[in-house]
N, C-alpha and C positions, 0 to 999 in steps of 0.2 A: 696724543702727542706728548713727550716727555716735556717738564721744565727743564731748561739748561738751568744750573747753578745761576746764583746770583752773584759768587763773586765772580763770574767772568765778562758780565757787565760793568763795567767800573761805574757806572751813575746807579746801575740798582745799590752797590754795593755802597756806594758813599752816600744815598739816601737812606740804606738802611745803618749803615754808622751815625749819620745826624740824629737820624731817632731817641738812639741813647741818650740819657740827662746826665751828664759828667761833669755838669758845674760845678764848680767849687765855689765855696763848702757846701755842702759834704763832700762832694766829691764822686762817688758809690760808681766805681770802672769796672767792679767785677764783673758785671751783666754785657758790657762793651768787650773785655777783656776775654770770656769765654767765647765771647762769639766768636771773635779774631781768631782764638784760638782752635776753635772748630774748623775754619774757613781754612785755615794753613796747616791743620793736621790731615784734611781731606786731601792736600796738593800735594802729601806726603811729607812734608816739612818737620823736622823736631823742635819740641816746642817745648818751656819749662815755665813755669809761675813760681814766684817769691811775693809775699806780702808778710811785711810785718804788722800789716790792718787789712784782714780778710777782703775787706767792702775794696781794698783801693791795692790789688797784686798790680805787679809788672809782669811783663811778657818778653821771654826770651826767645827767638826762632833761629834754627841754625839752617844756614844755606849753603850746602857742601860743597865746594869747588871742584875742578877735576884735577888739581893738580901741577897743575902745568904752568902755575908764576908767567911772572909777568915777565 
């Protein structure tokens, strides 16, 4: 029997986010921030990182609309 993903459990998913140590200071998100960013490259999502301190990037995800305003 396959696993289904874990982000499609939202409690697998936020138990495996708590895991990560992102207190600050130090701070260290990289390890959070890859994840994330695997998770939403899998769902087809585009996604960019910026750090100006390697240990602590941001995560940018673009969710494309269809156009059609409001």
């Amino acid at each position: 029997m396959a696993r289904t993903p874990s982000w499609t459990d939202p409690v697998d998913l936020l138990q495996q986010l708590i895991r990560f140590d992102t207190s600050n200071p130090p701070g260290h998100e990289a390890a959070c921030i890859g994840f994330l960013d695997e998770v939403l490259r899998a769902e087809g999502l585009e996604t960019r990182r910026f750090a100006r301190d390697e240990s602590r990037p941001n995560l940018i995800a673009r969710l494309p609309g269809r156009g059609a305003g409001s």
